[in-house]
C-alpha positions in Angstrom: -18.7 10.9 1.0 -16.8 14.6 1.3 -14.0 15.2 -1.4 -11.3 14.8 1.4 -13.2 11.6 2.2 -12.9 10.1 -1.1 -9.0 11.5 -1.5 -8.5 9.9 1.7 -10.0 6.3 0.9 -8.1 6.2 -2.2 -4.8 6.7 -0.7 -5.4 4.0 1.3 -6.7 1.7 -1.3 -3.3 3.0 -3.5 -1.6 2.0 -0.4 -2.8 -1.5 -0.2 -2.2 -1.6 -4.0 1.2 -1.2 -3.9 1.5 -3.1 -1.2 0.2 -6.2 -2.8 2.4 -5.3 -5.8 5.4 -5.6 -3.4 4.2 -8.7 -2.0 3.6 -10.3 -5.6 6.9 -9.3 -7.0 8.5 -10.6 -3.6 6.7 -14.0 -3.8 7.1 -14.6 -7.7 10.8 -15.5 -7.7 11.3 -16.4 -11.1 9.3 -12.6 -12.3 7.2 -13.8 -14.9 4.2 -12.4 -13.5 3.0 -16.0 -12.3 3.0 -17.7 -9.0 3.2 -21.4 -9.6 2.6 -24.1 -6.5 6.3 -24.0 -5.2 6.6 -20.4 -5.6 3.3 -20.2 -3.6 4.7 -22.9 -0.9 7.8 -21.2 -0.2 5.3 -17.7 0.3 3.6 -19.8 3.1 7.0 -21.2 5.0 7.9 -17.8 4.9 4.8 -16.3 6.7 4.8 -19.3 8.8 7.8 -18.7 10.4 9.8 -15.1 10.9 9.7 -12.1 13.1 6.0 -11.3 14.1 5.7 -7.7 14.3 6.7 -8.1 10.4 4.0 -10.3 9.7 1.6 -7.7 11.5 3.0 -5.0 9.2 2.3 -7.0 6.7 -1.3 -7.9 7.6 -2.2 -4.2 8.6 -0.7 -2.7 5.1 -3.0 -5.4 3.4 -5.7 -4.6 5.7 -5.9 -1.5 7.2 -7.4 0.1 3.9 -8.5 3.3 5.6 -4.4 3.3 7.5 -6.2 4.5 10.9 -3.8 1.7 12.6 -7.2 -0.3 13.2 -8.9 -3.0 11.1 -13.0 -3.4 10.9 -14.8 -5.6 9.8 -15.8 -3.7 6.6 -12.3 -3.5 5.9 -11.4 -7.4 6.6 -14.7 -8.0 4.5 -13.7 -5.9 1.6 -10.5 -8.3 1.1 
């Protein structure tokens, strides 16, 4: 892989990164770094319900590691 390759696959791997930071620190009410069975339960009402084109931002930021706007299989693999 080229240097602007490898810069290019980390941003997107620093991208999913934060991402799941986000998503940790949004599902862990309480903020002490744990997520216990409710905290976890009320994660999955949430994403069961809602607006849809937020759950597909949500499932291409956690996905998409390359960001091209596509996911492959690698990448669905690789999570």
């Amino acid at each position: 892989m080229n240097q602007i390759g490898t810069k290019v696959k980390g941003f997107a791997l620093m991208r999913k990164n934060e991402a799941l930071d986000k998503l940790f620190d949004i599902i862990d009410i309480n903020h002490d770094d744990i997520i216990d069975r409710n905290e976890f339960s009320n994660s999955l009402i949430l994403l069961a319900g809602g607006n849809p084109d937020d759950k597909i931002e949500a499932m291409f930021m956690l996905y998409d590691i390359n960001g091209d706007g596509l996911i492959n299989f690698e990448e669905l693999y690789q999570h």
